[in-house]
Wavefront OBJ file of the C-alpha trace (Angstrom):
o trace
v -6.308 22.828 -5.578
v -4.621 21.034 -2.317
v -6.311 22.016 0.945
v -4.667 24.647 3.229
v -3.783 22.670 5.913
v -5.079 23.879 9.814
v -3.098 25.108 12.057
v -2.872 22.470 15.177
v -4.305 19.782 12.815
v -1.120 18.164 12.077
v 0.130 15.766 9.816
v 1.720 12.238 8.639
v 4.046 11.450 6.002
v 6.385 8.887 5.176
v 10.066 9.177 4.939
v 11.772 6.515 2.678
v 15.705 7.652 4.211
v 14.552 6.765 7.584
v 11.947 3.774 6.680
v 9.801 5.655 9.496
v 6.102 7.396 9.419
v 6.756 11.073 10.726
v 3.706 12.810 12.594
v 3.743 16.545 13.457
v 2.060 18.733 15.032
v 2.690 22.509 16.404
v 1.525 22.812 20.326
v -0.493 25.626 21.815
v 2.929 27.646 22.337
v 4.005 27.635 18.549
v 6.399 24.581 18.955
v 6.670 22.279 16.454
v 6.293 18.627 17.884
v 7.456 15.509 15.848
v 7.859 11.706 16.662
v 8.491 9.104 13.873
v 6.849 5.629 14.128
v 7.546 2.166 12.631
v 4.021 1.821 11.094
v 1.092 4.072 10.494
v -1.371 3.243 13.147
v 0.914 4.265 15.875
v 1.432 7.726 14.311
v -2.051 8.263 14.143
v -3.096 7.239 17.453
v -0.301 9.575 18.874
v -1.216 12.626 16.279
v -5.062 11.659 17.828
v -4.188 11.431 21.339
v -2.103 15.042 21.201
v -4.301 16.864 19.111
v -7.374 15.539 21.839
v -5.504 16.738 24.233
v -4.633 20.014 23.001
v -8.443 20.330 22.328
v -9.141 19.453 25.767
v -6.416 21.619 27.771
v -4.677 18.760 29.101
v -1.839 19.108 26.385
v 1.470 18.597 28.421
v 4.644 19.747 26.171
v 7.255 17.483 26.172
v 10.526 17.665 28.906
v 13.617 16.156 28.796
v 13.558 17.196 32.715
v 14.822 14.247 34.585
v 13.084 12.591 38.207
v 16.644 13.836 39.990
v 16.974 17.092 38.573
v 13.107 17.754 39.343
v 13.704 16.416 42.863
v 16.871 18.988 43.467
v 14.315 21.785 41.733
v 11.520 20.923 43.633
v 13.593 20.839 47.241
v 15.375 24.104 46.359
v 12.044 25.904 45.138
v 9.375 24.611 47.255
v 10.161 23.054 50.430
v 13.850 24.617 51.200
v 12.606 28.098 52.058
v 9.997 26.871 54.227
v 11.724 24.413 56.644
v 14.938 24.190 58.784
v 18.413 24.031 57.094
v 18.713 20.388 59.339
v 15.236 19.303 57.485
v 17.019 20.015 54.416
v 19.732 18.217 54.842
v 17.580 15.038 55.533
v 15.319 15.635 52.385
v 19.107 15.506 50.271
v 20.338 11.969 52.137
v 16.844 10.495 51.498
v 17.093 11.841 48.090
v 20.342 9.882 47.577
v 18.677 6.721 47.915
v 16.694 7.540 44.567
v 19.667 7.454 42.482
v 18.339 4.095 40.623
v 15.414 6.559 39.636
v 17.621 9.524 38.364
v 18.156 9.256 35.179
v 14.733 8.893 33.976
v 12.641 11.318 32.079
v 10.132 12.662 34.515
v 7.277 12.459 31.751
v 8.467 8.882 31.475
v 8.388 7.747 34.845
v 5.632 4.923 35.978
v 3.885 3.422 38.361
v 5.001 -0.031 37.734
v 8.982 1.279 37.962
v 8.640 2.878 40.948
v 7.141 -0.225 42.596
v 9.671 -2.202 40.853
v 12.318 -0.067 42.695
v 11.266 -0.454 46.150
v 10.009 -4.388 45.381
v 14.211 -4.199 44.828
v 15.587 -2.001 47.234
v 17.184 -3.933 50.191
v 15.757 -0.735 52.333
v 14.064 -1.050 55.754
v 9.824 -1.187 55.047
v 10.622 2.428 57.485
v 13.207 3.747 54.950
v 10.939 3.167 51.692
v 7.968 4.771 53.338
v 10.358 7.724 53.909
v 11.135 7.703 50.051
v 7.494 7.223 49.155
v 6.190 10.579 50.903
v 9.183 12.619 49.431
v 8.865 10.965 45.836
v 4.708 11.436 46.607
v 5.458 15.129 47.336
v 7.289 15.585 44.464
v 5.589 13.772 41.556
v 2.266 15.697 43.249
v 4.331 19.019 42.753
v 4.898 18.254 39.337
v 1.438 17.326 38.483
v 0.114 20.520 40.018
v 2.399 22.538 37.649
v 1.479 21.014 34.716
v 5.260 18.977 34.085
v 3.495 15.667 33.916
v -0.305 15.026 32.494
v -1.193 12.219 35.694
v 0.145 11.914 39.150
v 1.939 8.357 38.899
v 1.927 8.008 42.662
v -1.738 7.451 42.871
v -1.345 4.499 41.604
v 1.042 3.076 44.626
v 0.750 1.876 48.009
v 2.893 3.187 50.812
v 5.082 0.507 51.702
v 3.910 -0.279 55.310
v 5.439 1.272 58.576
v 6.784 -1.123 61.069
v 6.229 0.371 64.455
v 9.734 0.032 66.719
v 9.381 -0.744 70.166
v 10.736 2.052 72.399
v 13.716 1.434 74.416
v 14.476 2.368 77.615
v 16.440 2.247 80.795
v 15.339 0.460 83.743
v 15.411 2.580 87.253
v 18.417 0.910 88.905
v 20.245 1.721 85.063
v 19.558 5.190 85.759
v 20.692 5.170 89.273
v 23.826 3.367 88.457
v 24.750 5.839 85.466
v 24.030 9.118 88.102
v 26.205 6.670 91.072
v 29.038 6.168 88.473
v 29.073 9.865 87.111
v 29.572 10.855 90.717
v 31.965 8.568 92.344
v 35.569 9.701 92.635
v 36.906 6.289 91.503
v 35.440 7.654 87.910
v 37.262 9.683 85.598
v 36.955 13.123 85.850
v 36.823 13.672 82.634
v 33.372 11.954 82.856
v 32.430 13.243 85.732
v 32.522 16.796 84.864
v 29.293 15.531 82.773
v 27.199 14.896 85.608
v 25.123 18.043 85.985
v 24.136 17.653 81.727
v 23.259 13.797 82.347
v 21.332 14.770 85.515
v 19.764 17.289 83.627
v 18.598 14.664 80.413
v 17.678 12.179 83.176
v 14.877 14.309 85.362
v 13.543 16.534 82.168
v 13.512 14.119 78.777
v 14.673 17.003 77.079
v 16.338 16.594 73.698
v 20.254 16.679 73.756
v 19.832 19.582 70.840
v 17.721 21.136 73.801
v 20.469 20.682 76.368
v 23.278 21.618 74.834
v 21.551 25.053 73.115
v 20.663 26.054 76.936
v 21.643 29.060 77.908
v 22.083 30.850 81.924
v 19.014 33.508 80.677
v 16.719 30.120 80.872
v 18.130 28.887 83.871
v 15.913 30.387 86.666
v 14.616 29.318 90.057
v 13.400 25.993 89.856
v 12.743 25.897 86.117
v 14.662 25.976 82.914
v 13.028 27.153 79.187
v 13.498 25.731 76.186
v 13.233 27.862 73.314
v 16.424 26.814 71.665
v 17.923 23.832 70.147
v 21.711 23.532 69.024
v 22.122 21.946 65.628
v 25.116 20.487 63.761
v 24.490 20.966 60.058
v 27.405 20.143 57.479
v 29.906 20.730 60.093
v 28.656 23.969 61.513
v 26.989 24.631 65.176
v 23.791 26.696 64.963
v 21.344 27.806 67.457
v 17.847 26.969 66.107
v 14.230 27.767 67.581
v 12.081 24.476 68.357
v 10.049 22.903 65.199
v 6.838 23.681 66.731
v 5.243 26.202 69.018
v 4.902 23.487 71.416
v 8.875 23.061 71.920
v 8.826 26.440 73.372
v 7.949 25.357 77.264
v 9.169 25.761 80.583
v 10.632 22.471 82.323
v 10.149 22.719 86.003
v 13.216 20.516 87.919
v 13.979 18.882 91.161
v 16.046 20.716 93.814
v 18.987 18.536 93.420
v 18.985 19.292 89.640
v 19.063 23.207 90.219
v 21.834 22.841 92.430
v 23.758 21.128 90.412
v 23.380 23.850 87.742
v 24.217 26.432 90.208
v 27.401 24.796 91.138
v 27.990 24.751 87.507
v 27.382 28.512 87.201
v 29.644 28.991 90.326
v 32.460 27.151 89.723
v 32.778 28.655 86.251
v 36.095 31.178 86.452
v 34.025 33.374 83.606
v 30.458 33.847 83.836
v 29.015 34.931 80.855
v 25.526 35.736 81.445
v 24.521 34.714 77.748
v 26.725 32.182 77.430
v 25.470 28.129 76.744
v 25.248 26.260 80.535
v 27.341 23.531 79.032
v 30.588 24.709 76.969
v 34.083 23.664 76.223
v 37.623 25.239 77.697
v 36.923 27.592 74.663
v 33.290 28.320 76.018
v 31.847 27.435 72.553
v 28.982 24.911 72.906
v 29.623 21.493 72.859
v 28.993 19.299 69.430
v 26.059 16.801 69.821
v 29.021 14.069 68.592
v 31.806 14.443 70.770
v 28.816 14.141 73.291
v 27.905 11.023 71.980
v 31.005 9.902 72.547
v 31.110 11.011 76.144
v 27.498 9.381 76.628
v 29.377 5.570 75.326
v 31.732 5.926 77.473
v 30.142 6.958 80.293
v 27.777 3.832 79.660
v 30.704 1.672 79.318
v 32.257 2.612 83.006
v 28.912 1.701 84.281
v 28.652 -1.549 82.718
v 25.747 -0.783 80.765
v 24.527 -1.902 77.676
v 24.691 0.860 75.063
v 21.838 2.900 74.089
v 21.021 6.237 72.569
v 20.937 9.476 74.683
v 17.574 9.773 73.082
v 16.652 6.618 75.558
v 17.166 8.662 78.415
v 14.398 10.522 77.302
v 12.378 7.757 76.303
v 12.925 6.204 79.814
v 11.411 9.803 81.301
v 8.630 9.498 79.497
v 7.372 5.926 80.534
v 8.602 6.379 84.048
v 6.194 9.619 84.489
v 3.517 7.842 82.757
v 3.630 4.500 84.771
v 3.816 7.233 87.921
v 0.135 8.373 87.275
v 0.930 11.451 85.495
v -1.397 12.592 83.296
v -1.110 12.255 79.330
v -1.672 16.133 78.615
v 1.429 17.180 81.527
v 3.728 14.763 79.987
v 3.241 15.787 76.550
v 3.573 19.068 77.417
v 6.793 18.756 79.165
v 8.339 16.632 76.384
v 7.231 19.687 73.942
v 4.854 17.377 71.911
v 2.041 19.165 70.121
v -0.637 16.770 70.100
v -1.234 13.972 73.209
v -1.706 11.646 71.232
v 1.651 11.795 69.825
v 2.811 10.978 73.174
v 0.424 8.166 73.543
v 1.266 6.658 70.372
v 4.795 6.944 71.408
v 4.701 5.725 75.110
v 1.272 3.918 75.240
v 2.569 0.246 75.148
v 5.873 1.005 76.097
v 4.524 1.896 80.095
v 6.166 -0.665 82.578
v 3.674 -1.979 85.057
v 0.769 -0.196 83.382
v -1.426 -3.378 83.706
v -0.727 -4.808 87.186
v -3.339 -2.773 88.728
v -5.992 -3.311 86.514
v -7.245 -6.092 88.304
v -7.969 -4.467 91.333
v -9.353 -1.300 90.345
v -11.891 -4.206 87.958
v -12.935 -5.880 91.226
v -13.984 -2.671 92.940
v -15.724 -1.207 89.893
v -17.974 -4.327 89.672
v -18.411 -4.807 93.330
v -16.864 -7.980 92.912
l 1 2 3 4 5 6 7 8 9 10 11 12 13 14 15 16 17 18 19 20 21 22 23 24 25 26 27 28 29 30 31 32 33 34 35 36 37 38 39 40 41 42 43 44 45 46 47 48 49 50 51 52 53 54 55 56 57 58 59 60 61 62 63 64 65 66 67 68 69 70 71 72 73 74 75 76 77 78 79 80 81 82 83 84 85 86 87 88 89 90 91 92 93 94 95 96 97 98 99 100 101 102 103 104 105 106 107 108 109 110 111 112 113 114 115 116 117 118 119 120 121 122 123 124 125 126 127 128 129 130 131 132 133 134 135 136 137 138 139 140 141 142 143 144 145 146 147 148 149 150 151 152 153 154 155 156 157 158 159 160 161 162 163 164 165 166 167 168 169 170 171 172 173 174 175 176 177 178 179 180 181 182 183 184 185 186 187 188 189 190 191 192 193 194 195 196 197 198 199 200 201 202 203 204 205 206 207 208 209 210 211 212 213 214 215 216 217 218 219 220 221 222 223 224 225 226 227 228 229 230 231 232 233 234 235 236 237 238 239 240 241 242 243 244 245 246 247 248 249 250 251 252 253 254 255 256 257 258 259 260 261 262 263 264 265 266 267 268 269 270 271 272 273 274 275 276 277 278 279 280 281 282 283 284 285 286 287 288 289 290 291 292 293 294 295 296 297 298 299 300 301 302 303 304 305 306 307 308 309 310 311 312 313 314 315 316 317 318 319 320 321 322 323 324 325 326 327 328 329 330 331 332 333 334 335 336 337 338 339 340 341 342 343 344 345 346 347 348 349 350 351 352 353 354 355 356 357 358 359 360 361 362 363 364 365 366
């Protein structure tokens, strides 16, 4: 009498149609699992390894799931509800970048192809250690939910960060762009812009800051920041600050004030709620159009072109290389740690060193 055969203990047979060895086995959940082999040894090392694993708890059924459509399910299920919609957006162009990776099965993904893929990406060393935490993130994910039996990513390196030095403007840069922005020989169109450059200049606030500033956070001689405007697919939304630590109050020169005030004043509608810097339409200015106005306010004062973000770069060193202490500028630039800022600004301080000397001599007695 033939032996009842076990549930879960699975079987081998040959198939002459096919020329293949067939091993089965049904999975914890009732499935039946089958994979057909050229020779007999490779069945029953598979049939072993499942049915060990099964026995252990570390059985894994199989997925045709593939690495992008897990990356679009993991972004829309576990990171999408708890960041910004501009966040987002990021997360979907790095994503695009991970196209060679696609197509593959999630459960067969590897170590060795993944570092094959950035060995062959033309990608900054900056950009592939962008794709390495998201890809990390989401292989981890998967792991933790049980879609893949080991966490490939382990097994890899981050590809190394190359730190960029920090660009800024020098002081007579800065006064030339305030002389130009002033002078009547300018454009008016540009010079219009003056109070909103003046502004970026004495503050190092971010031009999402600037241009999401409304009169309410305008007052006396400081302004608040508790809003940043954002320009996601197209649209213009007011967003809060990333981190607690964005939410701060600025305090400003005199001259910058006034200039604000003048602003206010020469405005032929005042809404009190309304942004300080706005179009004819009195919607908020797009952070590209100002961009734009930024080049070409550059250009008419023979400058070299750099980012508005410089400006607040530049504010940064200046107040540092002024004797300012660490904690008060990283508080004004709405970091959360000071040693963010110092990581930042540190080496980038002009003159830092020249007094060093000095201040030796008189420590030592010398």
């Amino acid at each position: 009498m033939a032996r009842k055969r076990i549930n879960g203990e699975g079987s081998i047979n040959y198939e002459n149609a096919r020329d293949k060895y067939r091993a089965a086995i049904t999975d914890p959940n009732g499935k039946r699992i089958v994979k057909r082999f050229d020779n007999p040894d490779d069945a029953i090392t598979w049939l072993s390894t499942t049915k060990s694993e099964i026995f252990k708890g570390s059985y894994i059924p199989p997925s045709d799931i593939t690495v992008g459509e897990w990356l679009i399910e993991w972004l829309k299920t576990y990171i999408a509800p708890n960041v910004r919609p501009k966040t987002v957006l990021r997360y979907k162009q790095t994503m695009n970048y991970l196209m060679p990776l696609a197509n593959i099965r999630l459960q067969h993904l590897t170590a060795h192809s993944v570092q094959q893929f950035y060995n062959d990406s033309i990608l900054s060393s900056n950009a592939k250690n962008k794709l390495h935490k998201l890809l990390k993130a989401a292989i981890t994910k998967a792991h933790i939910l049980d879609l893949i039996n080991k966490n490939i990513m382990l097994a890899i390196a981050a590809p190394r960060v190359e730190k960029t030095e920090i660009v800024i403007f020098s002081q007579q840069d800065i006064q030339q762009i305030l002389n130009t922005l002033q002078s009547k020989s300018t454009n008016l169109r540009l010079r219009k812009y003056y109070p909103m450059m003046l502004l970026a200049i004495t503050t190092g606030a971010r031009l999402g800051e600037i241009l999401g500033l409304k009169w309410p956070c305008v007052t006396n001689n400081r302004i608040i920041i508790n809003n940043s405007l954002q320009e996601i697919s197209g649209k213009l939304i007011d967003m809060p600050p990333k981190t607690p630590a964005g939410n701060r109050s600025i305090i400003v020169p005199e001259e910058v004030m006034s200039a604000l005030n003048s602003l206010r004043q020469s405005d032929k509608v005042i809404e009190l709620q309304g942004y300080v810097f706005h179009t004819l339409n009195r919607t908020p200015y797009a952070p590209r159009n100002i961009e734009r106005i930024w080049k070409a306010t550059l250009k008419a004062a023979g400058i070299e072109h750099k980012k508005f973000h410089c400006l607040r770069h530049t504010h940064a060193t200046q107040l540092l290389a002024s004797g300012i202490p660490l904690l008060e500028v990283a508080k004004r630039l709405g970091h959360s740690k000071a040693s963010h800022t110092l990581d930042l600004y540190g080496h980038a301080i002009p003159g830092y060193d020249e007094h060093l000397p000095e201040k030796i001599k008189n420590i030592y007695s010398l």
